[in-house]
C-alpha positions as CSV (number, residue, x, y, z in Angstrom):
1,X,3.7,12.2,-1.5
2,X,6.1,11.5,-1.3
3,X,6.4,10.2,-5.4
4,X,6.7,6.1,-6.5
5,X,5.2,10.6,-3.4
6,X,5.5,10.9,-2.9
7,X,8.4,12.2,-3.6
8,X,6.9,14.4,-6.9
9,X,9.1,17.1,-8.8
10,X,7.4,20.0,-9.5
11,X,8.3,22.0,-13.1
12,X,8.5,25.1,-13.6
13,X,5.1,26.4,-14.7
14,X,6.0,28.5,-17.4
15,X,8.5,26.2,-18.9
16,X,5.5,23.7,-19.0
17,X,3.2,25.9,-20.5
18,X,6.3,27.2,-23.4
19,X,6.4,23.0,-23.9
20,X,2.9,22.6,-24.3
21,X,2.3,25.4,-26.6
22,X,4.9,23.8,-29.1
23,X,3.6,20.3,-28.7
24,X,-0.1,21.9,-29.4
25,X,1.7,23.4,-32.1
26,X,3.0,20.7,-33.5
27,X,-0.1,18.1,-33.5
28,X,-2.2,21.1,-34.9
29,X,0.3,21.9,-37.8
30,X,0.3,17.6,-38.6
31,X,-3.8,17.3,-38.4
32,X,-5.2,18.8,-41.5
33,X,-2.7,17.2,-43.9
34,X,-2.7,14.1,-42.1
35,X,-6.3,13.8,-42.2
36,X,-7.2,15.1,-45.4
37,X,-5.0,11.8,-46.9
38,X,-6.7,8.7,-47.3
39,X,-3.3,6.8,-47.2
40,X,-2.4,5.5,-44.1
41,X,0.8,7.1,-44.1
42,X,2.7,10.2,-46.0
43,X,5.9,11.4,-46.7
44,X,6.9,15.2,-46.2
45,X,9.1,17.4,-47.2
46,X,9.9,20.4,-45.2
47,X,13.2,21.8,-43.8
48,X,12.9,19.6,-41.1
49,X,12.3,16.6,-43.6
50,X,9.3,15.0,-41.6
51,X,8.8,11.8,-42.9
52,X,6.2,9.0,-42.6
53,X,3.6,11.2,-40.5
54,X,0.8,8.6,-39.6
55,X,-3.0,9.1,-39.3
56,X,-2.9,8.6,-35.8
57,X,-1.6,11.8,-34.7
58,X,-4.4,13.4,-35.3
59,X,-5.4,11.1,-31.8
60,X,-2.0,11.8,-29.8
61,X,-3.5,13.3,-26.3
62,X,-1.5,16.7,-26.6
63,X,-1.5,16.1,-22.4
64,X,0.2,13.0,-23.3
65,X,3.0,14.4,-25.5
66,X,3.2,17.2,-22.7
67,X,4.2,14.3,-20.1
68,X,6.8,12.7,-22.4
69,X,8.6,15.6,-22.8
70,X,8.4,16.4,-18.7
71,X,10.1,13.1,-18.4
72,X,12.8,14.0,-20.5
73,X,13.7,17.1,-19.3
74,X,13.3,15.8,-15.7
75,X,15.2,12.4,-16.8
76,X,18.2,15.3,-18.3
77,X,18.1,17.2,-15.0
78,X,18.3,13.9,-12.9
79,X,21.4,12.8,-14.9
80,X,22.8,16.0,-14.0
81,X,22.1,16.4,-10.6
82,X,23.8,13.1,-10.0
83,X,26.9,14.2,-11.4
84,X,27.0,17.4,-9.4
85,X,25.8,15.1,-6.0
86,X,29.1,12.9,-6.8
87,X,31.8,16.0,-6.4
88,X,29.8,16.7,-3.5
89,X,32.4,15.3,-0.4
90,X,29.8,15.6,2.1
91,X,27.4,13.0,1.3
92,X,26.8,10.2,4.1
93,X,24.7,7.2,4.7
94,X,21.7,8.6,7.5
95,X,22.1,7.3,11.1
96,X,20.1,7.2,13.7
97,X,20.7,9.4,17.3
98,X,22.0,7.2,19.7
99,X,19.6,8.2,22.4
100,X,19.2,6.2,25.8
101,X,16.1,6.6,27.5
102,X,14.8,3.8,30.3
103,X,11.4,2.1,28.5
104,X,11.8,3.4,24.8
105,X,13.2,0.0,23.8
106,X,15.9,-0.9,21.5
107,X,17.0,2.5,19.4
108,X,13.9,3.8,21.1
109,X,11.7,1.9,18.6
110,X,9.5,-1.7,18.5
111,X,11.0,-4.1,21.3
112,X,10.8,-2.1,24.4
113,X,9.7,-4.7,27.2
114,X,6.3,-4.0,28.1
115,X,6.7,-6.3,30.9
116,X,9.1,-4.4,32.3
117,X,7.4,-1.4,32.2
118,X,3.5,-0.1,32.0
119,X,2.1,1.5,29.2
120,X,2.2,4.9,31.6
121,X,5.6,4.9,31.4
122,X,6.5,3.8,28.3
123,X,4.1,6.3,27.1
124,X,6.5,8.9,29.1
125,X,9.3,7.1,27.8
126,X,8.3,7.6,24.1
127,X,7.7,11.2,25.1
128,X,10.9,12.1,26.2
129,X,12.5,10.6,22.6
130,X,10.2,12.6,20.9
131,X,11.3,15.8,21.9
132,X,14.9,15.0,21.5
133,X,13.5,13.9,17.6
134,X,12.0,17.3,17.6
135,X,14.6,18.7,18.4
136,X,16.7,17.2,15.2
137,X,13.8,17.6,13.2
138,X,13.5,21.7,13.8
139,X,17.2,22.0,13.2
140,X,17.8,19.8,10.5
141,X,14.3,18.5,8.8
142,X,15.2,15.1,8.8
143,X,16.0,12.3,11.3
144,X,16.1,8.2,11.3
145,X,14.5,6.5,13.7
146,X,15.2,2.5,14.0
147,X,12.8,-0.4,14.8
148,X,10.0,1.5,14.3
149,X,8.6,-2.4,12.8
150,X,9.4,-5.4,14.0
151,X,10.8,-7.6,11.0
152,X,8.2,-9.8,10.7
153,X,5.5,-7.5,10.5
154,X,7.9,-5.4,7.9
155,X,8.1,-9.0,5.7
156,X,4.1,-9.3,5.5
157,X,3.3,-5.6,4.9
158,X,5.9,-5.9,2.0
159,X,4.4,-9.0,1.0
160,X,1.1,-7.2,1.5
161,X,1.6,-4.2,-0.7
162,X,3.3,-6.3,-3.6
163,X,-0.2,-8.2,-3.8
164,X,-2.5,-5.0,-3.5
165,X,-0.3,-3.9,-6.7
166,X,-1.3,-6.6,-8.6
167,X,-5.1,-6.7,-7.3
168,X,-5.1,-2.9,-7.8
169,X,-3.8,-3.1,-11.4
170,X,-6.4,-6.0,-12.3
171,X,-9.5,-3.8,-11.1
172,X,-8.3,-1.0,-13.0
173,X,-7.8,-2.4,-16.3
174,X,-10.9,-4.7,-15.9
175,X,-13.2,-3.5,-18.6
176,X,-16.4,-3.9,-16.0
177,X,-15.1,-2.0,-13.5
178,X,-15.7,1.4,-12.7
179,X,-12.1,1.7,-10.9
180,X,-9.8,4.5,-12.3
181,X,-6.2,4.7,-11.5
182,X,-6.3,7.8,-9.3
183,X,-8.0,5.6,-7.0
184,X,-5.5,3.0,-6.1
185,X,-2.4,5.2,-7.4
186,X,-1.3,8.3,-6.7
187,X,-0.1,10.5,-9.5
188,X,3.6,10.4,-10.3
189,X,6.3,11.9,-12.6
190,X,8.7,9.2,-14.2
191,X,6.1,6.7,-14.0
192,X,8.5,3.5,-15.5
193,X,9.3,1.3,-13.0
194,X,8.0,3.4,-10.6
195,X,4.4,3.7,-8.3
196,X,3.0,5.3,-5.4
197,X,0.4,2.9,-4.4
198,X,-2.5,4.3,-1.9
199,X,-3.4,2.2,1.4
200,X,-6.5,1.1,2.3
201,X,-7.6,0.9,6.2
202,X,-10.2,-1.3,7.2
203,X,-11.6,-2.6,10.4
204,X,-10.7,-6.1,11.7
205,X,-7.6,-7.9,11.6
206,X,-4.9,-6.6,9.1
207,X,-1.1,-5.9,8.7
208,X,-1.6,-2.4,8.0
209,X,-3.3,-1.9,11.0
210,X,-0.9,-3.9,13.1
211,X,1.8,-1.4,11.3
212,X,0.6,1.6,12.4
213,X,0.0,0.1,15.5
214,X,3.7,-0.2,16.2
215,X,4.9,2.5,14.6
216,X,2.2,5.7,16.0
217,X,2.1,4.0,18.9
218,X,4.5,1.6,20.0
219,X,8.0,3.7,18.8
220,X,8.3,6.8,19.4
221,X,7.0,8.2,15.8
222,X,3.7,8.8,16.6
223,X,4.7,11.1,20.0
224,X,7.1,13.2,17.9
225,X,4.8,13.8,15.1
226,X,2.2,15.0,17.9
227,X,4.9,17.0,19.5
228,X,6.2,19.1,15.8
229,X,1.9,19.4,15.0
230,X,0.0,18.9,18.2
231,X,-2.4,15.6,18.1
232,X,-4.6,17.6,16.2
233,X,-2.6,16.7,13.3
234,X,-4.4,15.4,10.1
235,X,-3.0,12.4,8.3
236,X,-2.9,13.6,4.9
237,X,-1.2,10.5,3.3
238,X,-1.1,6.9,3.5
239,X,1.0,5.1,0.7
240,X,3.6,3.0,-0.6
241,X,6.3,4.3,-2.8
242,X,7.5,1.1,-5.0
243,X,11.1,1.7,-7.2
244,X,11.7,-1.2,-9.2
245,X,15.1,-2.5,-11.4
246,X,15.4,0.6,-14.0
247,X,13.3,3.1,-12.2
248,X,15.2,6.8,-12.8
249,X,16.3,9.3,-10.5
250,X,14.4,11.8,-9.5
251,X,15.6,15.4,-9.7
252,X,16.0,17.5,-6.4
253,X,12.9,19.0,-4.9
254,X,11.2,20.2,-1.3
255,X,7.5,19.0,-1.2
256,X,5.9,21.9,-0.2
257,X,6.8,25.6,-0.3
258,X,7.9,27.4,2.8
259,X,5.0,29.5,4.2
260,X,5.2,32.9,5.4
261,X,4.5,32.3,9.2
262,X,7.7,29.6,8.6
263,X,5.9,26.7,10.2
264,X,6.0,23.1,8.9
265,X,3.1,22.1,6.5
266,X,3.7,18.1,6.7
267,X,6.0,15.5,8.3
268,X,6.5,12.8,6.4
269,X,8.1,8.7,7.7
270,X,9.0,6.6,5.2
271,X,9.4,2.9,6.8
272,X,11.5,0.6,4.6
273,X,10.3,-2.6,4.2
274,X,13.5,-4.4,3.6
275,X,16.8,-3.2,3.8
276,X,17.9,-0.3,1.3
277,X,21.3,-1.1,-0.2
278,X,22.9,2.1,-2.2
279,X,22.3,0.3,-5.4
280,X,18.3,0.4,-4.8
281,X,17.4,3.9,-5.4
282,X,17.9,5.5,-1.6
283,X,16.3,8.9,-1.3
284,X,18.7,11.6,-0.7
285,X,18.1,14.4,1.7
286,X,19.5,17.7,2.2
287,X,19.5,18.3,6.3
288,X,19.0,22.2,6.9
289,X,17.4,22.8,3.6
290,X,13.6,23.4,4.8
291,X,14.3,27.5,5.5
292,X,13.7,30.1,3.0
293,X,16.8,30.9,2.6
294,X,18.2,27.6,1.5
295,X,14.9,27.5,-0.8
296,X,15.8,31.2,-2.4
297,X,19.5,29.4,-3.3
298,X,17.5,26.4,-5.0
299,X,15.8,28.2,-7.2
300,X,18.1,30.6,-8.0
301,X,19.9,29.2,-11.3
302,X,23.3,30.9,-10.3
303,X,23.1,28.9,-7.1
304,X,21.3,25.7,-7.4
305,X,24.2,23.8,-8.5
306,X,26.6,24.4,-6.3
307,X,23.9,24.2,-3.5
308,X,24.0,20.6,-4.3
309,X,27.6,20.0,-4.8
310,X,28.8,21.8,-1.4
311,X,25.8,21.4,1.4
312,X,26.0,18.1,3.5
313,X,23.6,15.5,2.1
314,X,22.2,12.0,3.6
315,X,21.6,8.6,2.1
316,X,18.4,6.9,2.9
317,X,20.0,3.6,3.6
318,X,17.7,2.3,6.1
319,X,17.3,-1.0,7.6
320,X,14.0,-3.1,7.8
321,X,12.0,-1.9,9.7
322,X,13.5,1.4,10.6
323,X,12.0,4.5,8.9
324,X,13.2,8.7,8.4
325,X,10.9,11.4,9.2
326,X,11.3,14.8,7.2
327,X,9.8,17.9,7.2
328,X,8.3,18.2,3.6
329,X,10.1,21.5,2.5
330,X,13.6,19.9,3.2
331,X,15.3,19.4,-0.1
332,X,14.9,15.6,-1.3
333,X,15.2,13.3,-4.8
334,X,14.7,9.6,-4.5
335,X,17.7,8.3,-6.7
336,X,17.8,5.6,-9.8
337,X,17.4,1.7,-8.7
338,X,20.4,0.2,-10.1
339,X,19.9,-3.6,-8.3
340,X,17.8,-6.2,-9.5
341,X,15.5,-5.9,-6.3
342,X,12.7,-3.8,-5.7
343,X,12.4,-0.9,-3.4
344,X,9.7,-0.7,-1.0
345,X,8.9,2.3,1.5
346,X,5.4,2.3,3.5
347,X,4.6,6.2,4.4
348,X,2.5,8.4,5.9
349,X,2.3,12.1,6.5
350,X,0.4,14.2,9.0
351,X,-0.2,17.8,8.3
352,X,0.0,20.8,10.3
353,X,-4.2,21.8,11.7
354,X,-3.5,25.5,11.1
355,X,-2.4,25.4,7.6
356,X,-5.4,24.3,4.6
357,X,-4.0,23.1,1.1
358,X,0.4,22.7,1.6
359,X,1.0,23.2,-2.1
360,X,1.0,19.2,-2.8
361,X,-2.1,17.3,-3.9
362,X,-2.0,14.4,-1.4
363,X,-1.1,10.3,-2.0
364,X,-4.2,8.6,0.0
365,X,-7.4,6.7,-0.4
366,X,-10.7,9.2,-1.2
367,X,-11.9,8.1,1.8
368,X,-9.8,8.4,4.3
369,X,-8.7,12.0,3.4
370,X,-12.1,13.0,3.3
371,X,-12.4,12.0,6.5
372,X,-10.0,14.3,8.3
373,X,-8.6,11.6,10.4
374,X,-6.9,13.2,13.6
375,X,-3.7,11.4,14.8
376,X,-5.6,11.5,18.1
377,X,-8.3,10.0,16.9
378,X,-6.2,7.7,14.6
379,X,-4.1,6.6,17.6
380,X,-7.4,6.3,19.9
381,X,-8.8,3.6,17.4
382,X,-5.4,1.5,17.3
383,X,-5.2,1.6,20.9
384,X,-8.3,0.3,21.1
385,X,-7.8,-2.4,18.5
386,X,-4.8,-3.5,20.2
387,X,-6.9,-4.1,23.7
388,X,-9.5,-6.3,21.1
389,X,-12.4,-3.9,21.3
390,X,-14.0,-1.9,18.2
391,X,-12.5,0.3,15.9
392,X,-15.5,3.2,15.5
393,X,-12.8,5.4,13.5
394,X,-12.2,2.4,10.7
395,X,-15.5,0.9,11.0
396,X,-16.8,4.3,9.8
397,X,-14.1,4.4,6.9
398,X,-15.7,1.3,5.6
399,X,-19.5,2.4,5.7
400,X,-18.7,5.2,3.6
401,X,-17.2,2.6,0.8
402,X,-20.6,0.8,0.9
């Protein structure tokens, strides 16, 4: 929802709405004289000396205009922020816990021995990293986990979305098709260079099945998202967020709001599929920021600023494979790729069962969030996939596409 979700700004409403009223303005003030000349173009004088008003802005989608000059603003902001971020002497790269627990494997993540150990206690194993996760999690909002993927299945899932990109972007703009862009991407602000591509599930042999398999299952991610949420959890997202050369920063924002009752809405992991170098755009996170309090100093314009220029921040510099999960109010940007390499970071969220709409439309597939998939159930059908028998959950996703 993270932008691409994923992570998505939100304006201010009423800023949006004083920008829209002057762009509405401005397109009504430019339509009757444009279009009662027969010349395709004029010349006015006014104080503002207009000149060489065309036709076509009689055409201009005033939504479109409206968007443009979101971007700018939030394109102004970002600049800003990233000054403020660089006086900030508290900023460090995110590491992981070094915890030690017999059969969790290596960093607690994909290459425990499974020979040395049966899934009973590995399952107990996983269990016992989770709640230290949790732990982190509740105190701070965000934590890394490492090896959640094994390299090579990281290489073909990246390989994997690259290709859906280009599939997805061919059905869309072919002119028989009946496929719009909200159904392979996921709306996002500061759209150039950047997507958040939706992920299909199907039954049957695929990467992003083997994926889940070892990350919900086979690291400890999946036991720590069913010990913040219960396993009554719904997966509200499945996505890719995709920053390529040039994309722009993102300005800082939380997800979600913070509800009354104070409990988390959505947990988000974002597993990098290849290593993220500071130059590529990593996400920055606030730890400590998903309370009301820290959320009251945010939008308070006396405050904001030197929120970001005092409280500790991380850098999503993750390695292949390894992934962070966050609670969705904590304080977040994803920041400007600089490289010549594209930026890749397969994600999913699960949302709290107690709590309806979080205050974020979601980045998935039609079909699966209709579905209200259950990370019980979701982990039932990959378990069952991984012993080679059917998988009723996605085999059900697929009959509703037919």
């Amino acid at each position: 929802m993270p932008q691409c979700q994923y992570d998505q700004p939100r304006m201010n409403l009423s800023l949006l709405l004083t920008i829209g009223l002057c762009i509405l303005q401005q397109v009504n003030a430019f339509a009757p004289v444009v279009s009662s000349c027969s010349s395709s173009s004029i010349s006015i004088s006014s104080t503002s000396r207009l000149s060489l008003v065309s036709e076509e802005l009689v055409d201009v989608d005033p939504s479109q205009l409206l968007y443009q000059e979101q971007e700018k603003l939030i394109v102004t902001r970002g600049e800003l922020e990233e000054r403020l971020i660089a006086e900030n002497k508290k900023v460090t790269q995110i590491s992981a816990a070094k915890i030690s627990i017999r059969g969790a494997g290596k960093a607690g993540g994909f290459g425990a021995s499974s020979q040395s150990f049966s899934s009973k206690s590995k399952k107990s194993a996983l269990k016992a990293e989770a709640k230290k996760h949790q732990k982190s999690l509740l105190k701070d909002g965000v934590v890394r986990i490492d090896n959640v993927l094994s390299d090579k299945t990281a290489a073909q899932l990246r390989e994997f979305v690259y290709d859906l990109r280009e599939k997805s972007m061919e059905e869309i703009q072919d002119p028989n098709s009946s496929i719009q862009s909200l159904d392979r991407f996921a709306n996002v602000l500061l759209k150039k260079d950047r997507c958040d591509l939706t992920i299909p599930l199907v039954a049957g042999p695929s990467i992003v099945t083997e994926a889940l398999n070892q990350v919900i299952r086979e690291s400890a991610v999946g036991q720590t998202m069913a010990a913040l949420l219960t396993d009554n959890a719904v997966l509200y997202e499945l996505s890719c967020l995709m920053s390529d050369p040039g994309s722009q920063r993102q300005v800082v924002h939380p997800d979600t709001p913070v509800f009354e009752n104070k409990e988390a809405v959505l947990y988000t992991c974002f597993i990098a599929l290849q290593d993220v170098r500071l130059d590529m755009g990593p996400t920055t996170w606030y730890p400590g920021t998903h309370t009301q309090a820290a959320h009251d100093a945010f939008k308070n314009d006396a405050t904001k600023d030197d929120l970001l220029k005092t409280r500790p921040a991380v850098l999503g510099t993750l390695k292949k494979g390894s992934c962070a999960i966050f609670d969705s109010r904590c304080l977040h940007c994803g920041t400007a790729n600089k490289s010549m390499d594209s930026r890749s970071l397969f994600y999913f969220s699960f949302k709290n069962p107690d709590i309806g709409y979080p205050g974020n439309p979601a980045s998935i597939r039609k079909e699966i969030g209709g579905a209200n998939v259950l990370l019980k159930d979701l982990e039932g059908d990959l378990e069952s996939w991984s012993e080679g028998k059917g998988q009723p959950l996605m085999e059900g996703l697929e009959k509703l596409l037919r």
